[in-house]
C-alpha positions as CSV (number, residue, x, y, z in Angstrom):
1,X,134.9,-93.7,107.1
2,X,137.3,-95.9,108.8
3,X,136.5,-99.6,109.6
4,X,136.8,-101.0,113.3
5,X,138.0,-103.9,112.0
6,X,140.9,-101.6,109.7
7,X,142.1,-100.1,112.9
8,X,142.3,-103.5,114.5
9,X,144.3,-104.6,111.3
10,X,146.6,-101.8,111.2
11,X,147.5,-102.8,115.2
12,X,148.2,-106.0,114.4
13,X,150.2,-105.8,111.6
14,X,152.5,-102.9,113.0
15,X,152.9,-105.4,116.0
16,X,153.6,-108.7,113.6
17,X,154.3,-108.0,110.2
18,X,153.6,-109.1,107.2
19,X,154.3,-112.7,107.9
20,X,151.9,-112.8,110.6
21,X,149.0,-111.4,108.4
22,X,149.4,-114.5,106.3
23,X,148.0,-116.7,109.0
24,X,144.4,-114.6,108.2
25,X,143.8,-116.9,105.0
26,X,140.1,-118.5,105.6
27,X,140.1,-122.2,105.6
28,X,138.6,-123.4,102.0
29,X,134.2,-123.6,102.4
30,X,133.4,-128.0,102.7
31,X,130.7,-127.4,100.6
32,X,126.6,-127.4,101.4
33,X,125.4,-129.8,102.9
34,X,121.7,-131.2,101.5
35,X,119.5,-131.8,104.6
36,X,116.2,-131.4,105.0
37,X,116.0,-130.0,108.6
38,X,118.9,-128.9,110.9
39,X,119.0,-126.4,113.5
40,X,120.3,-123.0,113.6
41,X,123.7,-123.7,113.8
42,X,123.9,-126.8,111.9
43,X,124.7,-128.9,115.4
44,X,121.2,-130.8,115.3
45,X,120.2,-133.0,112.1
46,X,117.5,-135.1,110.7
47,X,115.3,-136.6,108.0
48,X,111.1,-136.4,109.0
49,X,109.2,-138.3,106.7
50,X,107.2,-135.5,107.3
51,X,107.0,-131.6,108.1
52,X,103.8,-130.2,108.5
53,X,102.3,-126.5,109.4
54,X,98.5,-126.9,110.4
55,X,96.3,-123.8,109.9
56,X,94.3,-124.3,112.5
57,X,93.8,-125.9,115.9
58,X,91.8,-128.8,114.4
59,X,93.6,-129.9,112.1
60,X,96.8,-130.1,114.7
61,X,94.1,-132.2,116.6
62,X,93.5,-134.7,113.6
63,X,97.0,-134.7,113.0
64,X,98.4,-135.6,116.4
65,X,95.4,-138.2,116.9
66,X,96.3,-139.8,113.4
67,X,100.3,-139.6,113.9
68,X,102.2,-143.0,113.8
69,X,106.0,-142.6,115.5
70,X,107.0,-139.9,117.4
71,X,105.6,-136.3,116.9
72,X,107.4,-133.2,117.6
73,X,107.3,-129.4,117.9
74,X,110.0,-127.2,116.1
75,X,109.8,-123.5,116.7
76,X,112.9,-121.0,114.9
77,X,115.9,-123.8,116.2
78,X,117.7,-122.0,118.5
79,X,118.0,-124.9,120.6
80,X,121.5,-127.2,120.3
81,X,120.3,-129.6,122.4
82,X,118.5,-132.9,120.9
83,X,115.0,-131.0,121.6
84,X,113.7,-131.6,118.0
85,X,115.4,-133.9,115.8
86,X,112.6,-137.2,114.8
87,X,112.9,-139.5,111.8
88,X,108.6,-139.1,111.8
89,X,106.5,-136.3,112.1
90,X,107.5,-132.4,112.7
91,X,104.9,-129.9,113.5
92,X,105.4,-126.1,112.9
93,X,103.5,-123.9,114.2
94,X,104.2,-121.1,112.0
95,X,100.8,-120.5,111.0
96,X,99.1,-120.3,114.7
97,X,100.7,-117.0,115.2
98,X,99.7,-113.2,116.4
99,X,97.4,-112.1,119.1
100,X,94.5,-113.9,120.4
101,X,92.9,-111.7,122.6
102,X,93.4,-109.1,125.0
103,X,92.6,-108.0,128.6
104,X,92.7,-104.7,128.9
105,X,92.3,-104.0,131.9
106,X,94.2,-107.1,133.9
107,X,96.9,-106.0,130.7
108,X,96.6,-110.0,130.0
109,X,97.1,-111.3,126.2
110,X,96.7,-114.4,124.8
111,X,98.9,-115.3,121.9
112,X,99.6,-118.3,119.4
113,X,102.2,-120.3,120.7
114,X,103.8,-120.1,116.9
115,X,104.6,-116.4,117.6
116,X,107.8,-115.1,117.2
117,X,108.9,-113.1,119.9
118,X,110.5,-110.2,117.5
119,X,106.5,-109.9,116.3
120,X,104.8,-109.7,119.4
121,X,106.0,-106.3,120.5
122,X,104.7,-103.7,117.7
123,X,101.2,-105.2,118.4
124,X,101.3,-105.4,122.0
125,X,102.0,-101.8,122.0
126,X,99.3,-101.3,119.6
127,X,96.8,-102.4,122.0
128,X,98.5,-100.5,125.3
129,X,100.5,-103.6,126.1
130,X,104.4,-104.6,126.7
131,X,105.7,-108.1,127.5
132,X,107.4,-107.3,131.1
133,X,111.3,-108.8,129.5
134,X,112.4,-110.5,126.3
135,X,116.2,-112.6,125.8
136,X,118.5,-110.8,123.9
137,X,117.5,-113.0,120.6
138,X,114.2,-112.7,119.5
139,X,114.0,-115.2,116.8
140,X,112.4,-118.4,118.8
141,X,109.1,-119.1,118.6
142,X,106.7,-118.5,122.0
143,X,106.0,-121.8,122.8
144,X,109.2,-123.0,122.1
145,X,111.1,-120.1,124.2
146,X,108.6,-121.6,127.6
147,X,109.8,-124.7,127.1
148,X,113.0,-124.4,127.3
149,X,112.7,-121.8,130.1
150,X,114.2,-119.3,128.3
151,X,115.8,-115.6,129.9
152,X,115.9,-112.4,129.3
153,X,118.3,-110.8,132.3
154,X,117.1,-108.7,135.9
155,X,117.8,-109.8,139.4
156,X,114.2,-109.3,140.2
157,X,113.0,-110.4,136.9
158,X,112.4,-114.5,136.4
159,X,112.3,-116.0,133.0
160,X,109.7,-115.5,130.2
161,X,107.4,-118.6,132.0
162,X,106.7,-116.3,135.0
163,X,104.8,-114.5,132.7
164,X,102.5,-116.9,132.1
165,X,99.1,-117.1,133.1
166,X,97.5,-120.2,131.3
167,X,98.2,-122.3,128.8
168,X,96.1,-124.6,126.1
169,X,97.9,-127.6,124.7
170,X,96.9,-130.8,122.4
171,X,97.8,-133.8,124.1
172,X,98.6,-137.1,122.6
173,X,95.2,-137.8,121.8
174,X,94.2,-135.1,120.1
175,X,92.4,-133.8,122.8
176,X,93.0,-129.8,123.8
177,X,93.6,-129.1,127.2
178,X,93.1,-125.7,129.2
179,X,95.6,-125.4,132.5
180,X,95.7,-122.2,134.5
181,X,97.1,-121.8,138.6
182,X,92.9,-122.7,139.4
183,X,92.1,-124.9,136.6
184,X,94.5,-127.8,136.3
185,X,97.1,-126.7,138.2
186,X,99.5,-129.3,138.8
187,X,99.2,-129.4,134.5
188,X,100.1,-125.7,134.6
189,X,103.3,-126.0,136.7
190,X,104.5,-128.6,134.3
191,X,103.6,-127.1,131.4
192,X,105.6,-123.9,132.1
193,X,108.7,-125.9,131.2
194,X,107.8,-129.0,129.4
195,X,110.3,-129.6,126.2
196,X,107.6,-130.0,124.4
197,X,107.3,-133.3,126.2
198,X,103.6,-133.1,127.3
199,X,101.7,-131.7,124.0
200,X,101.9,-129.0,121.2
201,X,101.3,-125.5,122.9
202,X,99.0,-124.0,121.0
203,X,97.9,-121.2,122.8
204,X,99.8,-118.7,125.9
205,X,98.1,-116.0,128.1
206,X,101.0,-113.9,129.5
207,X,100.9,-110.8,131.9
208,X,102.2,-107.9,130.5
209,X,102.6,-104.2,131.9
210,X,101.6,-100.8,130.1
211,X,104.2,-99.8,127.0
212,X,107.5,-98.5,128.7
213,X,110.8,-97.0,127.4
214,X,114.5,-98.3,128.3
215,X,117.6,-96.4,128.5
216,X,120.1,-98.9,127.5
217,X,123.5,-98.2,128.2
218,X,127.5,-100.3,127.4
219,X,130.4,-99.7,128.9
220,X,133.9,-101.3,129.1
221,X,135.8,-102.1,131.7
222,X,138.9,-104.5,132.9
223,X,138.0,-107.9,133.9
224,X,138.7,-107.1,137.9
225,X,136.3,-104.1,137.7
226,X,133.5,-105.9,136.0
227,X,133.8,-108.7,138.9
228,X,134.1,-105.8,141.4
229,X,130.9,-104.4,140.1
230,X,128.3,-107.2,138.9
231,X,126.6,-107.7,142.1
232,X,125.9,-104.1,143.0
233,X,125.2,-103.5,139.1
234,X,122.7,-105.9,139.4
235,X,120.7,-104.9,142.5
236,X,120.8,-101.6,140.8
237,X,119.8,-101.9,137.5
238,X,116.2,-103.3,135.6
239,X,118.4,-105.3,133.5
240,X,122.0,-105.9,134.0
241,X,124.3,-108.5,132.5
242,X,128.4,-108.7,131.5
243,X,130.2,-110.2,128.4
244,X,134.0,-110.9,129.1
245,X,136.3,-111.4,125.9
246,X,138.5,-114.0,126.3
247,X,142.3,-113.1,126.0
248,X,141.1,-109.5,126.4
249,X,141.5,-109.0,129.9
250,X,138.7,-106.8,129.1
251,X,134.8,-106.8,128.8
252,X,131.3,-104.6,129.0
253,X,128.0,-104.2,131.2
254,X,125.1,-104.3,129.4
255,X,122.0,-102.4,131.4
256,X,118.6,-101.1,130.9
257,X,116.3,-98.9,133.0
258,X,113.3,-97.3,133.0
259,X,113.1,-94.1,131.0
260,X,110.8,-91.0,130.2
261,X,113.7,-89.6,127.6
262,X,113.3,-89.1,123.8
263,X,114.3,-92.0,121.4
264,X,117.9,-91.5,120.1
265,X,120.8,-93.4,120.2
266,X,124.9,-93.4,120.2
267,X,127.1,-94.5,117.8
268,X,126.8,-98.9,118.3
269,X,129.2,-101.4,117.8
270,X,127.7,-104.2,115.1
271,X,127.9,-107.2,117.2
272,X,128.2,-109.3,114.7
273,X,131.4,-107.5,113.3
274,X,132.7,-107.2,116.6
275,X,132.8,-111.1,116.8
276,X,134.8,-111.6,113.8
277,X,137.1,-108.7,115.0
278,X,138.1,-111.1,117.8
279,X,138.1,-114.1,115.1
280,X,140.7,-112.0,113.3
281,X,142.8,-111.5,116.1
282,X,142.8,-115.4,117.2
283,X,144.0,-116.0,113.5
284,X,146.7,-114.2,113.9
285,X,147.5,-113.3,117.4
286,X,146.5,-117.8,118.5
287,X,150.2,-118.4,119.3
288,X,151.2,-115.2,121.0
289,X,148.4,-115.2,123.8
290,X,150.3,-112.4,125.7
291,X,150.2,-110.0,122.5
292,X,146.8,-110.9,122.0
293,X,145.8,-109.6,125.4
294,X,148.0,-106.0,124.7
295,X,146.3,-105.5,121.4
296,X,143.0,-106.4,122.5
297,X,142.6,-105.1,125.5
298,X,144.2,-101.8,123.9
299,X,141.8,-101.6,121.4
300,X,138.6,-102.2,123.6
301,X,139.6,-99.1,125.7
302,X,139.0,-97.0,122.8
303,X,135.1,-98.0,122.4
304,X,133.0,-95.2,123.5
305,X,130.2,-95.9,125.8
306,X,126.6,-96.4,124.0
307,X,123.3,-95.6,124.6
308,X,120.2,-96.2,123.5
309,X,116.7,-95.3,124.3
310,X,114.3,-96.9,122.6
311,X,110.9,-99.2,122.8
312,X,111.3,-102.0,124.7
313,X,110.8,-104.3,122.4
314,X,113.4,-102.9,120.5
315,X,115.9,-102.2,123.0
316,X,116.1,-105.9,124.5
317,X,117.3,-108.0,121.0
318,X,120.4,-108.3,119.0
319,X,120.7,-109.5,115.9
320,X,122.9,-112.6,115.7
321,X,124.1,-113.6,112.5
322,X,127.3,-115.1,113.6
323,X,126.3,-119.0,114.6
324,X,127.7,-121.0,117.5
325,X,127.1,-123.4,119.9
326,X,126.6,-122.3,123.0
327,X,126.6,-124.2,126.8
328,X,125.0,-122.2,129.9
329,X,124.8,-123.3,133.4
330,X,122.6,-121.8,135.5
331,X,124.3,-121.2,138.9
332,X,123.3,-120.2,142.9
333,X,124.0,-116.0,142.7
334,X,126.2,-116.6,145.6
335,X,128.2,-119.0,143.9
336,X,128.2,-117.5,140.3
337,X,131.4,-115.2,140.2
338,X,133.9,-117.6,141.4
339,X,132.8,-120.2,138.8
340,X,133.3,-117.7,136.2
341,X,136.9,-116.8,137.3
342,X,137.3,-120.5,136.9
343,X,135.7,-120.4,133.4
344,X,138.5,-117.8,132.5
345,X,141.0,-119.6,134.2
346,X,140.4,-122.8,132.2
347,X,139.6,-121.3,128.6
348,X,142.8,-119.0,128.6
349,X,145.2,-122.1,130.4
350,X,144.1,-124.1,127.8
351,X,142.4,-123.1,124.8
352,X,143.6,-120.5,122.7
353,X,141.4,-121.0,119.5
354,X,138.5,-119.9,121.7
355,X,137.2,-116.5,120.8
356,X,133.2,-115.8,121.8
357,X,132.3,-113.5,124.9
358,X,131.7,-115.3,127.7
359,X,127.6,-114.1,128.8
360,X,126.6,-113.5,132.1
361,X,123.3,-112.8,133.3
362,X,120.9,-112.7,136.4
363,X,117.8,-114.5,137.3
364,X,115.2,-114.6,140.0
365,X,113.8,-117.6,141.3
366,X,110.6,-119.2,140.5
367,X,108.3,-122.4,141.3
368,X,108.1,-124.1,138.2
369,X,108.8,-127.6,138.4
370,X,111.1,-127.7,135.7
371,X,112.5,-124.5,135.6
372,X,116.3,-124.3,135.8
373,X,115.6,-121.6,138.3
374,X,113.6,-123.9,140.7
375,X,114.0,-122.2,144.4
376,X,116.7,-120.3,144.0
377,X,118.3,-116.4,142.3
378,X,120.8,-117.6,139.7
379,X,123.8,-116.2,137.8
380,X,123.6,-117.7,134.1
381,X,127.0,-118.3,132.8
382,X,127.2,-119.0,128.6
383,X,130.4,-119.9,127.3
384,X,129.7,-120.2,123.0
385,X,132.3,-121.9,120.1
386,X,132.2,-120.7,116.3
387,X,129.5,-123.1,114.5
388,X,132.0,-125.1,112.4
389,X,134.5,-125.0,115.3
390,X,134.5,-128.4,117.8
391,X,133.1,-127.7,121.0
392,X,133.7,-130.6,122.8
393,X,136.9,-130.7,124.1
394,X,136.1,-126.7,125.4
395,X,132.5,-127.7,126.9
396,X,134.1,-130.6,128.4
397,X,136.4,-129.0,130.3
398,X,134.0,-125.8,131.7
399,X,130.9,-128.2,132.4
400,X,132.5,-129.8,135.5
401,X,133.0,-126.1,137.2
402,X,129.5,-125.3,136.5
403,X,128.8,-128.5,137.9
404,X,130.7,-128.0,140.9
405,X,128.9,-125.1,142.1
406,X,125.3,-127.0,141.8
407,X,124.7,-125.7,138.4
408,X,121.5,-126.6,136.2
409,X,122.1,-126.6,132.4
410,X,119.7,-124.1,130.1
411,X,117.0,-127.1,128.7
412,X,117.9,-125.6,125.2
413,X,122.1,-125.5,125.1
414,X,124.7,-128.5,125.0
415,X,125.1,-130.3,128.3
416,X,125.7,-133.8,129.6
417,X,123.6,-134.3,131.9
418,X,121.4,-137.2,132.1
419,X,117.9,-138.6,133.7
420,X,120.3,-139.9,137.2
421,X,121.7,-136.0,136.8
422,X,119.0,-134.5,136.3
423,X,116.8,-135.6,138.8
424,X,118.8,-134.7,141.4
425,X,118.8,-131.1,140.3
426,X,114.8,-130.9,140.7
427,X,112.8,-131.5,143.5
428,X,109.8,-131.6,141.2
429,X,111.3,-134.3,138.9
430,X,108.9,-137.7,139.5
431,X,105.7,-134.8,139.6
432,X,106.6,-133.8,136.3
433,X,107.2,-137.1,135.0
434,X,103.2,-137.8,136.5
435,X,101.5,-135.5,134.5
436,X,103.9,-137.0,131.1
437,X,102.3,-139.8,131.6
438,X,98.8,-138.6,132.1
439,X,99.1,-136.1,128.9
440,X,101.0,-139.1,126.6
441,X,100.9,-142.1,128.2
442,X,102.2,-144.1,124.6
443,X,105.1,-141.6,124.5
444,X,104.2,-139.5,121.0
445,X,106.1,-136.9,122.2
446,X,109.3,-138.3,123.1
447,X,112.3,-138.7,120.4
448,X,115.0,-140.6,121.7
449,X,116.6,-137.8,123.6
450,X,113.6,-136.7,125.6
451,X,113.1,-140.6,126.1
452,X,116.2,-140.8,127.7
453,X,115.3,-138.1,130.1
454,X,111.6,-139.1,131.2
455,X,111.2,-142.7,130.4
């Protein structure tokens, strides 16, 4: 069978020769580096004196109570921000995993905050339960997704913290704390989105639905359609989001809806391969942005459509095996295309090496204090560079758009913004920073980055 990536070859090379093919020689590996902690893509750094997995709430207690210096969760490091990172103590949670409990008949679970969210599905369904949306990675650990306030995509569908219905967390003294909307309330609301700032989450009870099906379907289109499209696609569709391919001219709608058809699925393009077809095609095609458009953009309107029907907790993931880094902004729906065209605008003026989709997804509004989607629908906007590639210059030059527009950045991906930003952004702010206080009033939570913000 013929590669993707062979036909792609073939189209450059008949296009640029031989001498251009030469440019696709890989630069030569700088060796491992020996670290005892980093995040997933190698952005975030640092040496604990020590990591530690308790196997039980108690001992997390007697752990937190005894800790000297600062004390902090790590979930699967997805996050590129400074969320993690201490020179003390780092608690996993790793072993606090699985199902609780269930409701049955509110369709309520409780879980471990160490769950990963690829694990919780198979037994959800087991016991007549589905989570009502996951993100499209599924790697990060539940308590660690809530913090950050972490999405999945639907216009009428708010982030996975909307799902939650209560909450237990050991605070700085050891001590575990219930919150729910009755019982602790103004605990709750801060706890929904806390960076881990707070306490350790040990413990989530999320609503769910009954087990459904999704019909997920990709198709391409030019960059002028997709625009054309997005807002109607979106009030249409359970789950809609768009990637555009920079120097492309040309990107795909990603949707899912409710189904009663049979499991089965297309022919799928291998995301990950796909990325390092585009890779290819900078290393050759950098200089010639013009002829990079004509072969990209002819090649994407070759891809079939896909679809899949499937689980929903199978239908909601990709696998990701290509690192980044990765800034999102989340922006005012109304105000979300035009920043994007901006985005385009700036990336293809000015920065050829640049080769990851750009994401877009939708959001509804919630309440929670520190929820990026705080009062208002959003358009999310992620704009990703190769892991061993420099971002700055790129994110530099996109973050003022997305501020601009009244954007808030995603808690877990690279901004700038700072406590005299941030607090701007959220009407909650000085509540949230209340409760801090009250749950760790000596700061055992806070590494310098999170100090920064609520100190």
């Amino acid at each position: 069978m013929i590669k993707r990536r062979d036909i792609l070859a073939t189209l450059v090379a008949a296009m640029v020769g031989p001498a251009g093919l030469a440019r696709a020689t890989m630069p030569a590996s700088t060796g491992k580096r020996r670290i005892p902690w980093r995040n997933w893509s190698g952005s975030q750094v640092c040496r604990p004196l020590q990591r530690v997995a308790p196997a039980s709430v108690e001992d997390l207690q007697v752990l937190v109570a005894e800790a000297r210096g600062t004390v902090r969760p790590v979930g699967a490091g997805h996050s590129f921000t400074a969320l993690v990172p201490t020179d003390d103590t780092m608690v996993s949670l790793s072993r606090l995993s699985g199902v609780v409990d269930v409701d049955k008949d509110r369709l309520q679970a409780t879980l471990w905050g160490g769950s990963r969210l690829g694990d919780i599905g198979r037994p959800l369904e087991a016991m007549g339960q589905a989570m009502v949306n996951m993100p499209d990675i599924d790697e990060q650990s539940l308590a660690g997704c809530l913090a950050t306030a972490t999405h999945g995509t639907g216009a009428d569908i708010g982030c996975m913290s909307t799902f939650v219905t209560g909450m237990q967390l050991v605070n700085s003294r050891g001590d575990v704390v219930e919150c729910d909307a009755q019982h602790n309330a103004e605990l709750f609301q801060a706890a929904k989105v806390s960076l881990g700032a707070l306490g350790i989450v040990t413990q989530v009870k999320v609503q769910n639905v009954a087990p459904y099906r999704l019909r997920r379907e990709v198709v391409w289109h030019e960059f002028e359609a997709l625009l054309d499209s997005a807002e109607a696609m979106a009030d249409r569709h359970r789950n809609f989001e768009f990637f555009y391919l920079p120097f492309s001219g040309m990107g795909f709608t990603d949707v899912h809806d409710l189904t009663q058809d049979a499991i089965g699925a297309t022919e799928k393009v291998d995301p990950n391969e796909g990325v390092m077809e585009l890779k290819l095609a900078r290393d050759w095609l950098e200089d010639y942005p013009w002829l990079r458009e004509l072969i990209l953009g002819s090649y994407m309107r070759t891809i079939a459509d896909e679809v899949t029907v499937e689980r929903s907790w199978k239908n909601y993931a990709s696998e990701r095996n290509v690192r980044f880094n990765e800034m999102e902004y989340h922006l005012p729906r109304e105000h979300g295309l035009q920043a994007l065209r901006e985005v385009r605008e700036t990336l293809e003026a000015r920065y050829r090496a640049v080769f990851f989709p750009i994401e877009v997804r939708y959001t509804k509004g919630d309440d929670i204090w520190l929820s990026p989607f705080y009062g208002r629908d959003c358009i999310s906007i992620a704009v990703h560079r190769y892991f061993d590639e420099d971002y700055t210059a790129y994110f530099k030059s996109i973050e003022p758009i997305f501020v601009k527009y009244g954007g808030r950045p995603h808690w877990g991906k690279i901004n700038t913004l700072r406590a005299n930003d941030l607090r701007k952004l959220y009407p909650r702010w000085h509540d949230f920073l209340t409760v801090r206080r009250e749950m760790d009033p000596v700061g055992k939570f806070l590494n310098p980055y999170l100090a920064g913000l609520f100190r």
